[in-house]
Backbone and ligand atoms as CSV (ligand in chain L), in Angstrom:
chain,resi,resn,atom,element,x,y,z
A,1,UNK,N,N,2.303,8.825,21.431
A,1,UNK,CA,C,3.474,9.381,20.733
A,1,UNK,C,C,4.205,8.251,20.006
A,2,UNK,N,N,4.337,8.278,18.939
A,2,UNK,CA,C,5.113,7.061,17.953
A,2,UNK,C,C,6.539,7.914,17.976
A,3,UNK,N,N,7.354,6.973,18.048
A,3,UNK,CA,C,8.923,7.644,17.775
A,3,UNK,C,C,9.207,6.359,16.613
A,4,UNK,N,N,9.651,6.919,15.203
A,4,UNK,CA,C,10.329,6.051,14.195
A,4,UNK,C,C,12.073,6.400,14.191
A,5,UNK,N,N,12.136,5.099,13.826
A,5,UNK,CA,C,13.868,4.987,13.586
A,5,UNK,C,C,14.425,4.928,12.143
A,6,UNK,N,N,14.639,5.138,11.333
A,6,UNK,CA,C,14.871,5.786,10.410
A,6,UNK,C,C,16.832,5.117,10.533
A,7,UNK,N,N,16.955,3.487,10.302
A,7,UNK,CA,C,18.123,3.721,10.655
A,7,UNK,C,C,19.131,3.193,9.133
A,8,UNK,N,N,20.677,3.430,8.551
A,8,UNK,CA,C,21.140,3.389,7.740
A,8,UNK,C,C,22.681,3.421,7.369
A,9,UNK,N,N,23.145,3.244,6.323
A,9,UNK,CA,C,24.836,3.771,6.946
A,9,UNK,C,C,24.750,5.168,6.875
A,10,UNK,N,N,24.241,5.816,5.970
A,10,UNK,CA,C,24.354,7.166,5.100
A,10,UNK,C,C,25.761,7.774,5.010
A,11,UNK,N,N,26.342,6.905,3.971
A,11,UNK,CA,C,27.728,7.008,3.742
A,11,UNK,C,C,27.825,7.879,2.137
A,12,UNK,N,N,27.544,8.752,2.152
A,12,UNK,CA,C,26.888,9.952,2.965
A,12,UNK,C,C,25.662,10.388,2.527
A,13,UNK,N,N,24.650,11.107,3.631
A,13,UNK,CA,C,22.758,11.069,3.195
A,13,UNK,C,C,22.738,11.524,2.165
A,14,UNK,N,N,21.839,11.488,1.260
A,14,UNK,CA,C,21.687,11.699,-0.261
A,14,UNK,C,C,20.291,12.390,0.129
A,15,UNK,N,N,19.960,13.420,-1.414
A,15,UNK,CA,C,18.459,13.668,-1.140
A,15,UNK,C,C,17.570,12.745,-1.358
A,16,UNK,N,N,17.450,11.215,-1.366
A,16,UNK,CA,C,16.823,10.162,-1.138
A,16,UNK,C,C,16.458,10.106,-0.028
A,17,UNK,N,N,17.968,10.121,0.812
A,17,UNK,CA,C,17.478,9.593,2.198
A,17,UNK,C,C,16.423,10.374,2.853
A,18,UNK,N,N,16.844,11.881,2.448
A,18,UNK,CA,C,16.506,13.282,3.022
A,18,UNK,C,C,14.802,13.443,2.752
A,19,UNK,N,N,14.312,12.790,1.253
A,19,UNK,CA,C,13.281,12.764,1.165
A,19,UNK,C,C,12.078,11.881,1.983
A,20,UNK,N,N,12.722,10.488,2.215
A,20,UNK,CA,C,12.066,9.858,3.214
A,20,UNK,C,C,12.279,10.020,4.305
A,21,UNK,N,N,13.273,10.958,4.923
A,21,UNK,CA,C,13.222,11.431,6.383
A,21,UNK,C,C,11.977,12.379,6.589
A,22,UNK,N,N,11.848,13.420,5.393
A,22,UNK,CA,C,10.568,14.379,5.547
A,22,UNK,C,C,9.217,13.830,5.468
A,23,UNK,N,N,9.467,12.970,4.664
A,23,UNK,CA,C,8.167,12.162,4.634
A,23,UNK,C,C,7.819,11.546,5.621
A,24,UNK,N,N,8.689,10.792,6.560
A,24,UNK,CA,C,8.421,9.916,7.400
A,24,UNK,C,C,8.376,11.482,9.048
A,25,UNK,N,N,8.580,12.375,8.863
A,25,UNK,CA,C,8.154,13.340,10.159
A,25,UNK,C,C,7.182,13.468,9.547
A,26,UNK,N,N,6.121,13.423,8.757
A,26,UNK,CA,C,5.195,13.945,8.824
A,26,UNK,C,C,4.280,12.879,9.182
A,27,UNK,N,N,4.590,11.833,9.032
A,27,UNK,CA,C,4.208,10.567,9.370
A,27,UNK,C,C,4.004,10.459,11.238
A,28,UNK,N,N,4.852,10.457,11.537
A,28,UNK,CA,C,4.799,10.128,12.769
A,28,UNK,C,C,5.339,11.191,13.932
A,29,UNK,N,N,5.070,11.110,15.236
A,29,UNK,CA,C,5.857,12.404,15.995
A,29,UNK,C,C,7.219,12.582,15.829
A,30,UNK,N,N,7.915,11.419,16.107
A,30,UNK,CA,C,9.366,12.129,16.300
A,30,UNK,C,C,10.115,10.797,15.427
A,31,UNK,N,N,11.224,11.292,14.733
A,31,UNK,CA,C,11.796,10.336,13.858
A,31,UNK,C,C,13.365,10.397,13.586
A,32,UNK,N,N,13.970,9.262,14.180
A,32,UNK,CA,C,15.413,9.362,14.819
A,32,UNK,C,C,16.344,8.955,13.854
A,33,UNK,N,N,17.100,9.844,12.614
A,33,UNK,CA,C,18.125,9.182,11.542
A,33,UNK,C,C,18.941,8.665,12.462
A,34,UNK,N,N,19.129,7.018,12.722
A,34,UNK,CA,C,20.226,6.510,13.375
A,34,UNK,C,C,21.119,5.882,12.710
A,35,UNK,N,N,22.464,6.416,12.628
A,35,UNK,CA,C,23.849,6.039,11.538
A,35,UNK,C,C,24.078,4.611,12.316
A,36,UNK,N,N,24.318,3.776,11.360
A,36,UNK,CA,C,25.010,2.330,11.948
A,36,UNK,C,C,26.771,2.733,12.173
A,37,UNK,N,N,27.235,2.915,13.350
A,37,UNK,CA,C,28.567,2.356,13.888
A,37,UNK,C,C,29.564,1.098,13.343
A,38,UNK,N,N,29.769,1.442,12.535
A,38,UNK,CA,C,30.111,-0.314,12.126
A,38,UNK,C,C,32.073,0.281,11.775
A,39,UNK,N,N,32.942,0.092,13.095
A,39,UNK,CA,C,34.166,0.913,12.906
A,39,UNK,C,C,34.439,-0.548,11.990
A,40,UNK,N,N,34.858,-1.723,11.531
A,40,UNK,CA,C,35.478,-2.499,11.233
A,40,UNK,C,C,34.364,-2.579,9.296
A,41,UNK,N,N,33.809,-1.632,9.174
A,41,UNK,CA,C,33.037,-2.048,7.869
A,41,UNK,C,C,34.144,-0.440,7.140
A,42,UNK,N,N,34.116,-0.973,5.849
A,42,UNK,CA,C,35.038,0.311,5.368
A,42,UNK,C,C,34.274,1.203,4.477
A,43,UNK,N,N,33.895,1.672,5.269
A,43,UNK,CA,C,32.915,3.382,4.672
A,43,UNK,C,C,33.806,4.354,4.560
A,44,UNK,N,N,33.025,5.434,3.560
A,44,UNK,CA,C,33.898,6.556,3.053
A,44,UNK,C,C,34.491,7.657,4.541
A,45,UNK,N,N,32.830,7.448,5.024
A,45,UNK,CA,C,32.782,8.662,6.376
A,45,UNK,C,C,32.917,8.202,7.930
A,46,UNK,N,N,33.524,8.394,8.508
A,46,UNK,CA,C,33.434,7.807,10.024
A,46,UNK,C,C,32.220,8.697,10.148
A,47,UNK,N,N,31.890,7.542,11.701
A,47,UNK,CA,C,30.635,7.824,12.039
A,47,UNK,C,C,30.153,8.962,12.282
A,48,UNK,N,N,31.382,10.051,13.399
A,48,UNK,CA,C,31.253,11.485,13.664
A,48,UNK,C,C,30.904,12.141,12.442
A,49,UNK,N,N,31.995,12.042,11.167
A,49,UNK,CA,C,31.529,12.960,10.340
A,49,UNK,C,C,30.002,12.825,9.318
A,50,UNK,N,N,29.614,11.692,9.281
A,50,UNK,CA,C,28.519,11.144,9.109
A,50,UNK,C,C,27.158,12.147,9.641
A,51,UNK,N,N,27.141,11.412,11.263
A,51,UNK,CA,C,26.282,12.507,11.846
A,51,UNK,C,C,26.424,13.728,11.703
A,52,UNK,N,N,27.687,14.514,11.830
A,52,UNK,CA,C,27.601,16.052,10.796
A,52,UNK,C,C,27.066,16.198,10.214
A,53,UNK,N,N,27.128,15.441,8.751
A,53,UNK,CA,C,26.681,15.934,7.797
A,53,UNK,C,C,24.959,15.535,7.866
A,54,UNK,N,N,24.602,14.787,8.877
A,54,UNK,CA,C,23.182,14.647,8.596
A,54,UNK,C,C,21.979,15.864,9.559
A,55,UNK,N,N,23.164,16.223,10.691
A,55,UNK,CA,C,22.465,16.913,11.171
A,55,UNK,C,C,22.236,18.658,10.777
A,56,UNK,N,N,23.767,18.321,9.839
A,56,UNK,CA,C,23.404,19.715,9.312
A,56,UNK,C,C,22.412,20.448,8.163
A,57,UNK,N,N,21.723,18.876,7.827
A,57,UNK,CA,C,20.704,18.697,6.676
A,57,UNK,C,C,19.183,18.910,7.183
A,58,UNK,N,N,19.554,18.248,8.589
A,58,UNK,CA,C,17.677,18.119,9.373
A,58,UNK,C,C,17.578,19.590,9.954
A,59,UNK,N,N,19.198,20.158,10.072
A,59,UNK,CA,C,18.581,21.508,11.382
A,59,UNK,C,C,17.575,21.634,11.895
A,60,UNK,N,N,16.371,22.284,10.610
A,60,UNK,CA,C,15.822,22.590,10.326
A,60,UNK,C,C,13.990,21.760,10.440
A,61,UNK,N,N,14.678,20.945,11.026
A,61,UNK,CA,C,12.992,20.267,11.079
A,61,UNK,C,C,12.994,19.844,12.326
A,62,UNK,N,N,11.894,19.859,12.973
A,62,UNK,CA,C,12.137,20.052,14.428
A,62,UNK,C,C,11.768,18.469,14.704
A,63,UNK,N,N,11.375,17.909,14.198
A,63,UNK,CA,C,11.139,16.268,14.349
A,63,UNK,C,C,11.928,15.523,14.352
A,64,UNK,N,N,12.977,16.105,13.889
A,64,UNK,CA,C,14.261,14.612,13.536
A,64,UNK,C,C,15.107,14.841,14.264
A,65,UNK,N,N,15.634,13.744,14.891
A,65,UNK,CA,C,16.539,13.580,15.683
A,65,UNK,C,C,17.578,12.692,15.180
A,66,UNK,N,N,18.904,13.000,15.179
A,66,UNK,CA,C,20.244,12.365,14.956
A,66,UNK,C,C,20.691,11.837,16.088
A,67,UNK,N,N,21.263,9.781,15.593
A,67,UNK,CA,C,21.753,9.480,16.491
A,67,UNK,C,C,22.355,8.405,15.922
A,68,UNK,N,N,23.334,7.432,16.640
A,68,UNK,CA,C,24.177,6.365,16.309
A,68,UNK,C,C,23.770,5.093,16.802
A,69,UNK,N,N,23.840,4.183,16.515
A,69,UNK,CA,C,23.806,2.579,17.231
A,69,UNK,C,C,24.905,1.725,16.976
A,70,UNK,N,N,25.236,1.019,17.262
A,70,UNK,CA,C,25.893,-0.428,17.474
A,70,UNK,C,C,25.694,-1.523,18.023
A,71,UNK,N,N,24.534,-1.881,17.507
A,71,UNK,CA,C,23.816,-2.745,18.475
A,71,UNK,C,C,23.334,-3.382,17.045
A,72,UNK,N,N,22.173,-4.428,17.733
A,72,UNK,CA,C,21.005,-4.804,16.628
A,72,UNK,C,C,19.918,-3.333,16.668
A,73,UNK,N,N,19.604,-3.121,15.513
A,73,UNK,CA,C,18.432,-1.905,14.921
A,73,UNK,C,C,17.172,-1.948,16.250
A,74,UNK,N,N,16.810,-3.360,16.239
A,74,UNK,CA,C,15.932,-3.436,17.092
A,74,UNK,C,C,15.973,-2.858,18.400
A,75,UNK,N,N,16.816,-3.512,18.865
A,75,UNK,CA,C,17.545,-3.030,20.354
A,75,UNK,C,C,17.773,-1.832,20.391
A,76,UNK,N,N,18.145,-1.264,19.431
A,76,UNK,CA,C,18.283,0.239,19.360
A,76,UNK,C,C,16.873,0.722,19.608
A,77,UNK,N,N,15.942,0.272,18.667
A,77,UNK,CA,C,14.498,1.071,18.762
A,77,UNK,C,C,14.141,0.511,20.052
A,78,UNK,N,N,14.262,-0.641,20.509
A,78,UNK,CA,C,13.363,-0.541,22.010
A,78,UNK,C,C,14.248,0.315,22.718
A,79,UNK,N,N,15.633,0.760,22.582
A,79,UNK,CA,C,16.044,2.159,24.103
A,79,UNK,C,C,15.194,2.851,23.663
A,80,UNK,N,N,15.192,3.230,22.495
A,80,UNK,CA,C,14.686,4.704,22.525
A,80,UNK,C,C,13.174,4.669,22.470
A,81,UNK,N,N,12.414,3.774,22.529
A,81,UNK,CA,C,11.128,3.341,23.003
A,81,UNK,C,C,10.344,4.137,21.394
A,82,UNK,N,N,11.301,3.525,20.030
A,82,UNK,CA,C,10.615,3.280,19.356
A,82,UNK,C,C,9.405,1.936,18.776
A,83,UNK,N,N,8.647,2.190,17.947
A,83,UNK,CA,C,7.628,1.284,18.088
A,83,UNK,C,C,7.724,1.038,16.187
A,84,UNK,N,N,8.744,1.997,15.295
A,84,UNK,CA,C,8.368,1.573,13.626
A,84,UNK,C,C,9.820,1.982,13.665
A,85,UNK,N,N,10.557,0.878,12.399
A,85,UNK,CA,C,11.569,1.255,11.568
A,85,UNK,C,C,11.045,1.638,10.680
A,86,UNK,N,N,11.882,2.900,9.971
A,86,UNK,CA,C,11.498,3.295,8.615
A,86,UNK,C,C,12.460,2.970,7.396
A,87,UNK,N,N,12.314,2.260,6.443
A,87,UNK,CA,C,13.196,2.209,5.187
A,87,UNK,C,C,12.635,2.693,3.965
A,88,UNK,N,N,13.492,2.996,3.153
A,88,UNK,CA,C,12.776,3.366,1.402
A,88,UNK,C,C,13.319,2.476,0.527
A,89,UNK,N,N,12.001,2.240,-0.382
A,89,UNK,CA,C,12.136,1.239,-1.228
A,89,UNK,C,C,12.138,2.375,-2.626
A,90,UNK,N,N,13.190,1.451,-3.168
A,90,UNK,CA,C,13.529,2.083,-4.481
A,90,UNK,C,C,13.045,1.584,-5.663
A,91,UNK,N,N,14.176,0.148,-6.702
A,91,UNK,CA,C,13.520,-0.262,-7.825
A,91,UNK,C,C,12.765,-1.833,-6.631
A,92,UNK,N,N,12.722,-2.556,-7.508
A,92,UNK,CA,C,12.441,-4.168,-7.236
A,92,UNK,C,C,13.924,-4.503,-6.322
A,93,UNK,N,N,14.907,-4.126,-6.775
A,93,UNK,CA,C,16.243,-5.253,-5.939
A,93,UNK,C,C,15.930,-4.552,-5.016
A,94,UNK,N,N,15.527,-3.634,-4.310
A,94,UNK,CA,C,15.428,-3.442,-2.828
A,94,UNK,C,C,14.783,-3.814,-2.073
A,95,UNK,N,N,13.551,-4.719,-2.424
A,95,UNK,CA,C,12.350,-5.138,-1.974
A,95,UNK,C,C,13.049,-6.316,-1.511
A,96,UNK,N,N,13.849,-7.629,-2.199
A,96,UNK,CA,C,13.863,-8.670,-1.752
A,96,UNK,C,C,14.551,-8.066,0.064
A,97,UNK,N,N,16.026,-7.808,-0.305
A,97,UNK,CA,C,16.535,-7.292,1.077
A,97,UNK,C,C,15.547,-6.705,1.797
A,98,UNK,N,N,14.887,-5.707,1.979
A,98,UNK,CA,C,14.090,-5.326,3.216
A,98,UNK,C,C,12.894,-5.749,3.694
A,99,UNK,N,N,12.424,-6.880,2.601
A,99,UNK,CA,C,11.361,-7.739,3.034
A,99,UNK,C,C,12.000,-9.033,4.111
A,100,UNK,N,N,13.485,-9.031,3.332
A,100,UNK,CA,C,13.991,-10.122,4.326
A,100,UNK,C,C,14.442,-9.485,6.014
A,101,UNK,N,N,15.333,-8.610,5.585
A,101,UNK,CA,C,15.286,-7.630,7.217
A,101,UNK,C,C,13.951,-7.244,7.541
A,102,UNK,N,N,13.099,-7.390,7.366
A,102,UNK,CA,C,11.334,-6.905,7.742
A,102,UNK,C,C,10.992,-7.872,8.063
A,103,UNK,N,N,11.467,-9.157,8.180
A,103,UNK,CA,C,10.728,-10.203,8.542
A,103,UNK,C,C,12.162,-10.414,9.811
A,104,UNK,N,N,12.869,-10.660,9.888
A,104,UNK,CA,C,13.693,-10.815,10.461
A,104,UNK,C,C,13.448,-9.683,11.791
A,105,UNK,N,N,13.597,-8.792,11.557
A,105,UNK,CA,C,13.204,-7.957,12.941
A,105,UNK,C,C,12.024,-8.229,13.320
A,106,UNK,N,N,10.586,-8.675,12.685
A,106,UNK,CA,C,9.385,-8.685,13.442
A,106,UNK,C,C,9.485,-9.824,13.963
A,107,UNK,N,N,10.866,-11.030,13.426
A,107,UNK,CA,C,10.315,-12.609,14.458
A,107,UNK,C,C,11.341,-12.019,15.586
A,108,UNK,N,N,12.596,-11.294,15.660
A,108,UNK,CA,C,13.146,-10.280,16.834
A,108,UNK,C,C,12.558,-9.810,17.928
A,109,UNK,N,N,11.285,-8.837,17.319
A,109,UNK,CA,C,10.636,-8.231,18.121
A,109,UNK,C,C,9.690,-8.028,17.516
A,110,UNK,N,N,8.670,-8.676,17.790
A,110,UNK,CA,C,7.338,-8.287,16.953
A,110,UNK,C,C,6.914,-7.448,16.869
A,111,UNK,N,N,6.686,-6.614,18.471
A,111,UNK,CA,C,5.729,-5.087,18.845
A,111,UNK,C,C,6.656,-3.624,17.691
A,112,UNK,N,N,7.878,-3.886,16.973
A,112,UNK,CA,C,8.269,-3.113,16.191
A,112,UNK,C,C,7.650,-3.307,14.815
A,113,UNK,N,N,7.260,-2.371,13.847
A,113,UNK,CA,C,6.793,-2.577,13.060
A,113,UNK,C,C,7.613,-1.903,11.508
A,114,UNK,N,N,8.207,-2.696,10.536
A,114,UNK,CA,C,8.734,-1.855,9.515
A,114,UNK,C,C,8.137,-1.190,8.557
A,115,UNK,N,N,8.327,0.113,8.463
A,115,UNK,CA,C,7.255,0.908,7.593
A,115,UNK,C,C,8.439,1.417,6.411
A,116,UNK,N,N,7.796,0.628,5.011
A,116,UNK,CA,C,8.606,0.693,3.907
A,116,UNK,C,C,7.900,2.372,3.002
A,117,UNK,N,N,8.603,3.341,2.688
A,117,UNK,CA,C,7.935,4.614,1.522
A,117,UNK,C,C,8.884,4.119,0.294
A,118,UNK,N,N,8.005,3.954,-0.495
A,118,UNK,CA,C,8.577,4.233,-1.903
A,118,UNK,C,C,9.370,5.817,-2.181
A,119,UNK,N,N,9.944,5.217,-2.992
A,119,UNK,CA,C,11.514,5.910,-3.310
A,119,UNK,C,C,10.655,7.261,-4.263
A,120,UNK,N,N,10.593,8.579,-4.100
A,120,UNK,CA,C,10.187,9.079,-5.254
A,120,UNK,C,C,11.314,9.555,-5.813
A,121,UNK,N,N,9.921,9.589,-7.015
A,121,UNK,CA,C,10.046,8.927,-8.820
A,121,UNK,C,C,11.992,9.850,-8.924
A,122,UNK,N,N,11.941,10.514,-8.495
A,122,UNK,CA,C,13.357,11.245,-9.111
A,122,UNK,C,C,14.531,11.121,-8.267
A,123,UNK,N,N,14.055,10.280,-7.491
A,123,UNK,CA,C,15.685,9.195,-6.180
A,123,UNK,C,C,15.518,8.177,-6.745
A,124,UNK,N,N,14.305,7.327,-7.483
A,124,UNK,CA,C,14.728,5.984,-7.387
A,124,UNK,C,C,15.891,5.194,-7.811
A,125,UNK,N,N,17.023,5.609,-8.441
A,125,UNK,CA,C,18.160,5.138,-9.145
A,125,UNK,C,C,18.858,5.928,-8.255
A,126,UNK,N,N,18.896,6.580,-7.264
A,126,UNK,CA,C,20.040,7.207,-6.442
A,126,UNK,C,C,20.343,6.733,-5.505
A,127,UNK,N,N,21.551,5.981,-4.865
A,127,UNK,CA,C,22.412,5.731,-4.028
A,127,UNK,C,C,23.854,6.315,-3.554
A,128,UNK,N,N,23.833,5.700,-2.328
A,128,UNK,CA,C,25.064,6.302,-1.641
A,128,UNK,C,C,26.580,6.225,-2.336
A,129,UNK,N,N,26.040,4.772,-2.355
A,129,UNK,CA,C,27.582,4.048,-3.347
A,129,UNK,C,C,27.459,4.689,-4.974
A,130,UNK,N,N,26.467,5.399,-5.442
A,130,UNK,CA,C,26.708,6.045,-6.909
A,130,UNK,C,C,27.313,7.477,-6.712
A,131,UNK,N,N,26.897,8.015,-5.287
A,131,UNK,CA,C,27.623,9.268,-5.766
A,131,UNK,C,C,28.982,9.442,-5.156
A,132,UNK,N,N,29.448,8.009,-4.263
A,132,UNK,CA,C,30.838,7.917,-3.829
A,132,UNK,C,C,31.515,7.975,-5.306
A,133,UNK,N,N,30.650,6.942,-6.238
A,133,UNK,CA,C,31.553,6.603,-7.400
A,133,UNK,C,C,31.820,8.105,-8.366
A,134,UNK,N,N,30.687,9.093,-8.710
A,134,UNK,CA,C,30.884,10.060,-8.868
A,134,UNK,C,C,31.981,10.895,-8.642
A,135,UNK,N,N,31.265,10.915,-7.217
A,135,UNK,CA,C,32.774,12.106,-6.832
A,135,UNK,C,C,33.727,11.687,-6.672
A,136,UNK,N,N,34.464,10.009,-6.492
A,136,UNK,CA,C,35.796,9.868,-6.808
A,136,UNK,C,C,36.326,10.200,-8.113
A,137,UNK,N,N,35.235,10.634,-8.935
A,137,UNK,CA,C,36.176,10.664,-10.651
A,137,UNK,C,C,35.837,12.676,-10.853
A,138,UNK,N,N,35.409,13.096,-9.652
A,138,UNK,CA,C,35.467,14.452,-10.037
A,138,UNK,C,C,33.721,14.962,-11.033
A,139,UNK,N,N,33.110,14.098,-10.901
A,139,UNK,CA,C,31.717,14.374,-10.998
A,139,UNK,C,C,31.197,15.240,-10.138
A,140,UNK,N,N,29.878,15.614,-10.751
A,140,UNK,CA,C,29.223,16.693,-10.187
A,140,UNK,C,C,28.177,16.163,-9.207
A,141,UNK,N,N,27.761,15.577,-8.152
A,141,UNK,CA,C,26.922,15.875,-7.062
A,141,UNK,C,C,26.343,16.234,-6.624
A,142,UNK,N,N,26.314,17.837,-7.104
A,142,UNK,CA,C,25.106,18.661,-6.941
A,142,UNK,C,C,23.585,18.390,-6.819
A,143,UNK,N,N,23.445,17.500,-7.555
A,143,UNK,CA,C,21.898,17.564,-7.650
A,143,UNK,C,C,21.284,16.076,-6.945
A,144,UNK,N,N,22.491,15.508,-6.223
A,144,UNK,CA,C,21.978,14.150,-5.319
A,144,UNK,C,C,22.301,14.113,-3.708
A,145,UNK,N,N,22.679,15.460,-3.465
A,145,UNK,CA,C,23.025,15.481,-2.478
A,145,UNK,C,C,23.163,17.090,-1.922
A,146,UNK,N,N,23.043,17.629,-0.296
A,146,UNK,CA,C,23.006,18.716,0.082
A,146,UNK,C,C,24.251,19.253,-0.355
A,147,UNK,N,N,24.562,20.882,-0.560
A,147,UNK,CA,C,25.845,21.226,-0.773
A,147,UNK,C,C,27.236,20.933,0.255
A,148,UNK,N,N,26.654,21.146,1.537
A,148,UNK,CA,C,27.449,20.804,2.386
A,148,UNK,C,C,28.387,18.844,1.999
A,149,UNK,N,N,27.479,18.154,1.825
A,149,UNK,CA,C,28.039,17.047,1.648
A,149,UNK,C,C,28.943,17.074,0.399
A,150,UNK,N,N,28.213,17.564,-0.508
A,150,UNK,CA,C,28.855,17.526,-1.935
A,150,UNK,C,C,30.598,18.372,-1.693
A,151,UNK,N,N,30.423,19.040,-0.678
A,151,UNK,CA,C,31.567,19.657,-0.663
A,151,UNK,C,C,32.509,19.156,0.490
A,152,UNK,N,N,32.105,18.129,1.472
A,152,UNK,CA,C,32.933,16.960,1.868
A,152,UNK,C,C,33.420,16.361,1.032
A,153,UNK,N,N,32.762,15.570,0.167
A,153,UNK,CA,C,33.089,14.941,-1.030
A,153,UNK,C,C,34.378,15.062,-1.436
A,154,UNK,N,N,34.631,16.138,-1.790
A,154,UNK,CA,C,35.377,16.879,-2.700
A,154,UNK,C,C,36.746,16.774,-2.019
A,155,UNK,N,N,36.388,17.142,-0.459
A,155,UNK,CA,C,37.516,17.281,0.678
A,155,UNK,C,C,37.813,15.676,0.378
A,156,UNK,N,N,37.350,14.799,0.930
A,156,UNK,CA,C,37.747,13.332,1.154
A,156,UNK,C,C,38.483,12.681,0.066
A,157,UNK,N,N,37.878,13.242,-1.279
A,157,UNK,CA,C,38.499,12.403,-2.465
A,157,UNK,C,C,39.991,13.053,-2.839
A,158,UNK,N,N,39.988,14.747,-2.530
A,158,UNK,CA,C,41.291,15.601,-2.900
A,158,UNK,C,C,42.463,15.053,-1.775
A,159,UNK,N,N,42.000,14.672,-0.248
A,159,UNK,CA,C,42.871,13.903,0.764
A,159,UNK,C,C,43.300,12.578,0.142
A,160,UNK,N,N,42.628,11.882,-0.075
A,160,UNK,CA,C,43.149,10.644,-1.053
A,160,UNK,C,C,44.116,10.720,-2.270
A,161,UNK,N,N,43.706,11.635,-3.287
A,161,UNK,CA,C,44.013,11.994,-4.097
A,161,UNK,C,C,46.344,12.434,-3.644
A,162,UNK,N,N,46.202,13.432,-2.156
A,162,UNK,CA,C,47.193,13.755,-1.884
A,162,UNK,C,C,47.873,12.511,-1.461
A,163,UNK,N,N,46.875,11.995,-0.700
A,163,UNK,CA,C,47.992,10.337,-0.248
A,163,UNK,C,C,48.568,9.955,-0.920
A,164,UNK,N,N,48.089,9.706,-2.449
A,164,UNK,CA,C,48.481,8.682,-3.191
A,164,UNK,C,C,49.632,9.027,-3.947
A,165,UNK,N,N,50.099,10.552,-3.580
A,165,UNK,CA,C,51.408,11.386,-4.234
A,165,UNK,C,C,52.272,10.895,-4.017
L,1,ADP,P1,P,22.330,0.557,4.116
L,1,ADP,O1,O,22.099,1.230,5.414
L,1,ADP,O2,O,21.357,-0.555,3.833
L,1,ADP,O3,O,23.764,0.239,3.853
L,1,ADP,P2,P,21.677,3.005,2.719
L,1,ADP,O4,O,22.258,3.933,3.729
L,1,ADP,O5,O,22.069,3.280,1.306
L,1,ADP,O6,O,21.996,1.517,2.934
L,1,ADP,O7,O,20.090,3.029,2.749
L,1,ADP,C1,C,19.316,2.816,3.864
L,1,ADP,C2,C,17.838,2.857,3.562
L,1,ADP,O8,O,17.523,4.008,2.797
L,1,ADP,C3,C,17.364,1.658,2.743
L,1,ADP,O9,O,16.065,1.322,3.156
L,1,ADP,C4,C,17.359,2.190,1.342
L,1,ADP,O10,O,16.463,1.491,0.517
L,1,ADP,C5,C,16.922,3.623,1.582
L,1,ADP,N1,N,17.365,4.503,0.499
L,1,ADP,C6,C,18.622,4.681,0.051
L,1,ADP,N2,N,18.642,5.531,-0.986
L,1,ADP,C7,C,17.348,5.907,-1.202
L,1,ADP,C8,C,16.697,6.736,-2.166
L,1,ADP,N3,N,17.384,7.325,-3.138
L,1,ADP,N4,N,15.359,6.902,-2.078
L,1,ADP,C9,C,14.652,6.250,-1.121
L,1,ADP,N5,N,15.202,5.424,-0.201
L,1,ADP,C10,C,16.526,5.251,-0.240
């Protein structure tokens, strides 16, 4: 039984992420989206609402499992007696970073192994931080992200929006 970790901020999951989550259950038995905990890093979503929104995206696939860490990635995958991280590679600038975290976790822990999927062709320019920037100006979202999120979005930026009255 291979269990992959699949881990990220997903501030908030995009259908990028969503695409290499499906890809990667079919890949392996069981495959764990784990949100990084990071309370002192300043993300749009706390962690709770984070995992919401991701689990309300996987329901539906009986392979994926939602979960959190605060730890090193690694340490995380040996509790859960994973044996592969999973990341997606997008253009070229993503390669230097996860070749460098890919080497860095295997001198960590060797017996883990990082398994990189290319970004398909119609995510590769999509990120988390593009559709924060979006929907702070009242852009449309729709088509980079589940509705449910797109319609957090909307909530988080209109709460800001009231603060700043
Ligand atoms: P990080 O956790 O590094 O802050 P992200 O949550 O944006 O960043 O992304 C985590 C992982 O998901 C990275 O391996 C990244 O390359 C990958 N990823 C992000 N967006 C996409 C996408 N549109 N298509 C494929 N992979 C993606």
């Amino acid at each position: 039984m291979t269990i992959a970790v699949y881990p990220a901020s997903f501030d908030p999951i995009t259908n990028g992420h969503l695409d290499v989550a499906r890809r990667a259950a079919r890949l392996f038995d069981e495959v764990i989206l784990a949100v990084a905990h990071r309370p002192n890093k300043n993300l749009l979503f706390t962690t709770e609402q984070r995992l919401a929104m991701i689990r309300e995206a996987v329901d539906h696939l009986p392979n994926i499992r939602v979960d959190f860490f605060e730890t090193l990635v690694v340490e995380y995958a040996q509790q859960v007696g994973a044996t592969v991280l999973v990341r997606g590679l997008r253009a070229s600038t993503d390669f230097e970073h996860e070749f460098q975290m890919a080497h860095i976790n295997h001198c960590l822990t060797p017996m883990i192994e990082t398994v990189c999927l290319m970004a398909d062709q119609q995510y590769t320019f999509l990120s988390s931080s593009a559709v924060r920037e979006i929907a702070a100006y009242k852009g449309d979202v729709g088509p980079f992200v589940p509705p449910h999120v797109a319609a957090a979005l909307t909530q988080v930026f209109a709460h800001h929006e009231e603060a700043r009255r």
